[in-house]
C-alpha positions as CSV (number, residue, x, y, z in Angstrom):
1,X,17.7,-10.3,17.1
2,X,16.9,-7.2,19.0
3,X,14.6,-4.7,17.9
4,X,17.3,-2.1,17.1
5,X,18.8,-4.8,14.6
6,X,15.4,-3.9,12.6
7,X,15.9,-0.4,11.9
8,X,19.6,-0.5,10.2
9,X,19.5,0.9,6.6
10,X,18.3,-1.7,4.1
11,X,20.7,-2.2,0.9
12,X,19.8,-1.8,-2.3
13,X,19.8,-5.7,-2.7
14,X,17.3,-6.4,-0.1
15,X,15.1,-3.3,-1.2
16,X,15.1,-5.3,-4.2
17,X,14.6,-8.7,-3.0
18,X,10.2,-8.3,-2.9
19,X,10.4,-7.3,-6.7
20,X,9.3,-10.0,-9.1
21,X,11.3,-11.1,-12.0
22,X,10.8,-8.9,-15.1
23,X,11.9,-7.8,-18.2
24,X,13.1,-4.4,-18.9
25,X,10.7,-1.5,-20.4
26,X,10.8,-1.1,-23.6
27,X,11.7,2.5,-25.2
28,X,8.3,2.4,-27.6
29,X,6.3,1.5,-24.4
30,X,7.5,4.4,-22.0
31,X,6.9,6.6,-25.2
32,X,3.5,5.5,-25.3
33,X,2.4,6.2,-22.0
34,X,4.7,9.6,-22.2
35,X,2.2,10.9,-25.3
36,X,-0.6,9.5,-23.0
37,X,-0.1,11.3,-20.2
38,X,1.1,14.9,-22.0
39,X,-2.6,14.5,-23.7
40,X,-4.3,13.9,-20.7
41,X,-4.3,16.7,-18.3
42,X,-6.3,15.4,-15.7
43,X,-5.5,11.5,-15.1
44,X,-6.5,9.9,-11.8
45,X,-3.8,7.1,-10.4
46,X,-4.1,3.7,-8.5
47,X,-1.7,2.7,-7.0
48,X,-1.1,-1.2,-5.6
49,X,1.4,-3.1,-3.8
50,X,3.6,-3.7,-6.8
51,X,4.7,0.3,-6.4
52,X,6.2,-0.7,-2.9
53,X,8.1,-3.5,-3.1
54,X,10.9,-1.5,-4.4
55,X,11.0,0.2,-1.3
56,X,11.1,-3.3,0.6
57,X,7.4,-3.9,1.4
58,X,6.6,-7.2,0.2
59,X,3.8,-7.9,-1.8
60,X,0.8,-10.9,-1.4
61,X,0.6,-12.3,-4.7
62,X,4.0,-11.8,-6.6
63,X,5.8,-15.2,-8.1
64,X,8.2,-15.9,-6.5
65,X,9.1,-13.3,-3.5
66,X,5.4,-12.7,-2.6
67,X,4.5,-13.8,0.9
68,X,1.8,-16.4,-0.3
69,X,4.8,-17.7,-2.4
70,X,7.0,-17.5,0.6
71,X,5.0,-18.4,3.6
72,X,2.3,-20.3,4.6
73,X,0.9,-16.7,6.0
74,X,-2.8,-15.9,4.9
75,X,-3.9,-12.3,5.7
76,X,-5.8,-11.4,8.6
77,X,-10.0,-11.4,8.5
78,X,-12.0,-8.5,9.8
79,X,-14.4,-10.9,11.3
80,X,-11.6,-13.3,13.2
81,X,-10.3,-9.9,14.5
82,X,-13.6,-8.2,15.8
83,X,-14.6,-12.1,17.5
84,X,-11.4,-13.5,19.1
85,X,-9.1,-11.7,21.5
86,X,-6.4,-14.1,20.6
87,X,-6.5,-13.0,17.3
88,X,-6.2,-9.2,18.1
89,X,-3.2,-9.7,20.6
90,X,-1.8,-12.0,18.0
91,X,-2.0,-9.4,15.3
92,X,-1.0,-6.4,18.0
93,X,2.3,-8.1,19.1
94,X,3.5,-8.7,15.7
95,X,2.1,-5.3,14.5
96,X,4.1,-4.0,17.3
97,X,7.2,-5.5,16.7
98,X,6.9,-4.9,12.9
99,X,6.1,-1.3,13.1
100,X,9.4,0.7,13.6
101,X,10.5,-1.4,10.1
102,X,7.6,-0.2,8.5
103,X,7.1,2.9,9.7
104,X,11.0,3.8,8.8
105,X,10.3,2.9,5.2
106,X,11.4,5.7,2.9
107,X,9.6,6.3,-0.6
108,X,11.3,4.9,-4.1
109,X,11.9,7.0,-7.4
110,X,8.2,6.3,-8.2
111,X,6.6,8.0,-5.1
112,X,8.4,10.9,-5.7
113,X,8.1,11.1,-9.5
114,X,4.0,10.9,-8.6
115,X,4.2,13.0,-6.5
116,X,6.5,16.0,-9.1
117,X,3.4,15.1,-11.8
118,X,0.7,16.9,-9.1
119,X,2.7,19.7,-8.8
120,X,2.7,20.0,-12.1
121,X,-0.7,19.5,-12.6
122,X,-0.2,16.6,-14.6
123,X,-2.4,14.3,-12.7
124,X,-5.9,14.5,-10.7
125,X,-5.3,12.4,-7.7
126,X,-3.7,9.1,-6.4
127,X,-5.7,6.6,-5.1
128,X,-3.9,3.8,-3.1
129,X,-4.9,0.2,-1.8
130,X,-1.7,0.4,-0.1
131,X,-1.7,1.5,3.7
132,X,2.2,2.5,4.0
133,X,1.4,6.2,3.6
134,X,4.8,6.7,1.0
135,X,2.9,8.4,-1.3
136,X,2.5,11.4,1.6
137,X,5.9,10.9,2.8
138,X,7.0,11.4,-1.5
139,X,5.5,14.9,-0.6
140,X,1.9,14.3,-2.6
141,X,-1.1,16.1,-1.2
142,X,-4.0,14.4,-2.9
143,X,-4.2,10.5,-1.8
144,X,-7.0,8.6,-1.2
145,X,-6.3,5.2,1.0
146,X,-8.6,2.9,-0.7
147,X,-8.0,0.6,1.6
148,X,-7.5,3.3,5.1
149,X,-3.7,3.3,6.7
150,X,-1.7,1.5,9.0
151,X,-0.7,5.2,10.6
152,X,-3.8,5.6,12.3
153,X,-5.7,3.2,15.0
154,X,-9.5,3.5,15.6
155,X,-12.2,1.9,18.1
156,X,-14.5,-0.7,17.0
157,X,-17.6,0.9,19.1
158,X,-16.7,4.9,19.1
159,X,-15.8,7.4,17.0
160,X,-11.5,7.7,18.8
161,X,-9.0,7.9,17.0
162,X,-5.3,8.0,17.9
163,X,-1.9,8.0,16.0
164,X,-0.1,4.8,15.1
165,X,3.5,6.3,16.6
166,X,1.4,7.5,20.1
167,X,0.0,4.2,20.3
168,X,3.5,2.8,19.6
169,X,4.7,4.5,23.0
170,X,1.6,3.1,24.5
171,X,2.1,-0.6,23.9
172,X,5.6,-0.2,24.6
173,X,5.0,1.0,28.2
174,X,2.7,-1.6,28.5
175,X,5.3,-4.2,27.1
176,X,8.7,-3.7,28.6
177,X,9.5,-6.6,28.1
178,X,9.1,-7.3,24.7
179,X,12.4,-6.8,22.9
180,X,13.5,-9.5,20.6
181,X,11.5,-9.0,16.9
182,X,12.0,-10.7,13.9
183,X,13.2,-8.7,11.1
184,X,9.9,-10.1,7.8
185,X,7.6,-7.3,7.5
186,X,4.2,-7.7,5.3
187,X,2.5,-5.4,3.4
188,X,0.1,-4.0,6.8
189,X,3.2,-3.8,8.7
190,X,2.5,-7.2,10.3
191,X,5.7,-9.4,11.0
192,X,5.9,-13.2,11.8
193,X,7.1,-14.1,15.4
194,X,7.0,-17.5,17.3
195,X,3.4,-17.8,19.8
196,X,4.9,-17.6,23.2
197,X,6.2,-14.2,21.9
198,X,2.1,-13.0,21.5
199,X,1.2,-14.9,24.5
200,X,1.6,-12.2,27.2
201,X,1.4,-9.1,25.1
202,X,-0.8,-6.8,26.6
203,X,-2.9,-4.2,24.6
204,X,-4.9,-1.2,26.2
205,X,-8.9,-0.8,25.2
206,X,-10.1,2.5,23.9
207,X,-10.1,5.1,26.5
208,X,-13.2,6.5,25.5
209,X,-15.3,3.8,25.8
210,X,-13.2,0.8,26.4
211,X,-13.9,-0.7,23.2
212,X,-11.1,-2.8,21.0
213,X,-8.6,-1.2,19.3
214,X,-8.1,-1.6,15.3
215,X,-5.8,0.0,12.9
216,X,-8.1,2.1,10.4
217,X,-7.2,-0.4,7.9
218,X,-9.7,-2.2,5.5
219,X,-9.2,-6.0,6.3
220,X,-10.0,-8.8,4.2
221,X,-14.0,-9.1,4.1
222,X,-14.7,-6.0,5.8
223,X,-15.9,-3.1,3.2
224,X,-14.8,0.0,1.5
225,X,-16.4,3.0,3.9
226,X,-19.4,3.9,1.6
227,X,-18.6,7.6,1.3
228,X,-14.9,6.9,0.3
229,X,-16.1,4.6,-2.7
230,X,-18.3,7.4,-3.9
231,X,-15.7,9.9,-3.8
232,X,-13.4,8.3,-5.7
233,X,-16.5,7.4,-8.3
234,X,-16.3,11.7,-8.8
235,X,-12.6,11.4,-8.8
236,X,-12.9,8.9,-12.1
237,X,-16.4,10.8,-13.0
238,X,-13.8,14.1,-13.3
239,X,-10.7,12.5,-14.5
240,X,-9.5,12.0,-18.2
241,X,-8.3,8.7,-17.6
242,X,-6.9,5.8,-15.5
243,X,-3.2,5.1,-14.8
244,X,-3.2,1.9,-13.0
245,X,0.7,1.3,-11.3
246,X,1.8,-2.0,-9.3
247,X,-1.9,-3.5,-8.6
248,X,-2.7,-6.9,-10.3
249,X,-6.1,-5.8,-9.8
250,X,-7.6,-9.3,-8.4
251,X,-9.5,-7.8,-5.0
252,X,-12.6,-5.8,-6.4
253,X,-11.9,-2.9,-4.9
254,X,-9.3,-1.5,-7.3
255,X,-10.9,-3.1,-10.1
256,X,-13.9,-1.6,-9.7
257,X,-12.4,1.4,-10.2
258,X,-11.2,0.3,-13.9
259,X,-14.5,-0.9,-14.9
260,X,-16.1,2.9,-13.7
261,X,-13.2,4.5,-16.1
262,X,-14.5,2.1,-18.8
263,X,-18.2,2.9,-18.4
264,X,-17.6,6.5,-19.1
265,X,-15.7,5.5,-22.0
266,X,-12.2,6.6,-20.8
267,X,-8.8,5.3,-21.6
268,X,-7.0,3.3,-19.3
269,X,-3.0,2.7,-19.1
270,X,-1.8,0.0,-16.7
271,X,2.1,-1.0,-15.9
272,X,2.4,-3.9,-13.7
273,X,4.6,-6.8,-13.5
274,X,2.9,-9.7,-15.4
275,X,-0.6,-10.0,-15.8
276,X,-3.4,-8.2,-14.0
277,X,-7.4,-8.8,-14.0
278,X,-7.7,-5.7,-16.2
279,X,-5.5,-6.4,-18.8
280,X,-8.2,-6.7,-21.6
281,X,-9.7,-3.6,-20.8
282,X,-6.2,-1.5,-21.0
283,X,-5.6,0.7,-23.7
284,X,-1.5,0.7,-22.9
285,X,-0.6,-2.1,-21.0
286,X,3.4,-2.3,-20.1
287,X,4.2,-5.5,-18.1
288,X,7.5,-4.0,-16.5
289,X,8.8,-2.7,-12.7
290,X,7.3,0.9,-12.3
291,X,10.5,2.2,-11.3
292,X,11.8,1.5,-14.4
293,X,9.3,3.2,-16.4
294,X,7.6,6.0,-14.1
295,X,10.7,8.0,-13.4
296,X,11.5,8.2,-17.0
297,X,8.5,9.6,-17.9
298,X,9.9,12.9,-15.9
299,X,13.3,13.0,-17.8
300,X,11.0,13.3,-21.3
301,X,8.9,16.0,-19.8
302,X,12.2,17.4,-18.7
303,X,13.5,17.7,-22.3
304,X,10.6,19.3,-24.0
């Protein structure tokens, strides 16, 4: 398949095809969390995965259509990244290959409907573990990337940064070669491709200092950036409340998060599909798609 093939529109089907089986929201529920957030002026959002498979990012751990259900595919380690070359040429070329996909990836009605609520004041902040940069693209000015974004690359020994679509043009000089792609992106724009594909790709070192290259993205087992955790403790510190969207709330990071809201005694709301590692500690939890339930809350407001 060439690379072009990649970048046709996507249909509503295969948008569709990452979303778990689930149940329609109920009207009670989405009323619930409508009163919840009209008596809450000042709620602080995460945001996980689960918001962006219904723009046709897959998830990890969804039944079914997740890529640990689908693939024998296990995310990348910070440390096998910083150690072996193999492993960042490995994750370059696919990265590479997967990047116009995921960097064409538009925002759904829930991005957007986010994004409306901070205009109107209804909401503090979003706070994201994803690293696909929709909520921006949605037109919302106040995100934190929990977990940094696949938009920007950074040395491992200096302090360079450069864009992820410059660096694009960069590997592509470097790779002229390298046209056929596969068309399975994953959720850090990563795609699958057969070895002797990766086994020639070439990646530049930092021009700075010649150090390796690394998308400023928080890999499994590296941490949170010190200073970003504590900021988003003043974000909840400040907030009157959590609204927890599409995360199932299993890596720390994002739970954490809950468990501050909790310590200062304020109410959480979750909707997720299926269970999440919060769910005891919820206030309103609707098990239900986002998209189902988020952009609704706007046609309430809209009425009263």
């Amino acid at each position: 398949m060439r690379l072009g093939g990649v970048l046709r529109c996507r249909s509503v089907t295969k948008l569709q095809q990452y979303v778990p089986q689930h149940k329609p929201a109920l009207e009670n529920d989405i009323k619930r969390l409508e009163d919840f957030l009209l008596s809450k002026p000042n709620i602080l959002v995460l945001t996980g995965a689960g918001i962006s498979t219904e723009s046709g990012i897959p998830d990890y751990r969804s039944e079914g259509v997740g890529l640990y259900a689908r693939t024998n595919h296990k995310p990348i380690q910070h440390i096998d990244f910083v150690k072996s070359n193999n492993v960042r040429k490995r994750y370059w070329a696919r990265n590479f290959v997967g990047w116009p996909n995921f960097s064409s990836t538009q925002p759904n009605a829930t991005h957007h409907a986010l994004a409306r609520f901070e205009r109107e004041t209804r909401i503090q902040t979003v706070v994201t573990q994803n690293v696909d940069r929709l909520h921006t693209k949605a037109g919302s000015k106040q995100v934190t990337e929990l977990h940094g974004s696949g938009y920007v690359v950074k040395c491992l020994k200096c302090d360079y940064r450069i864009d992820r679509h410059e660096f694009q043009s960069i590997l592509t000089s470097l790779n002229p070669a390298f046209k056929d792609a596969p068309d399975m992106i994953r959720p850090d724009g990563d795609v699958e491709i057969p070895a002797d594909y990766i086994e020639n790709f070439i990646i530049p070192s930092c021009p700075s200092c010649g150090g390796d290259l690394k998308p400023e993205i928080v890999f499994f087992g590296d941490s949170v950036p010190r200073q970003r955790l504590d900021d988003i403790a003043g974000m909840v510190y400040n907030s009157d409340g959590l609204l927890v969207l599409g995360s199932s709330l299993l890596v720390f990071s994002g739970y954490r998060i809950v468990l501050q809201t909790k310590d200062l005694k304020l109410p959480v709301a979750i909707v997720n599909i299926g269970e999440t590692r919060a769910d005891h500690l919820a206030n309103i939890k609707i098990s239900a798609k986002c998209g189902d339930v988020i952009p609704k809350l706007f046609d309430y407001r809209n009425k009263n």
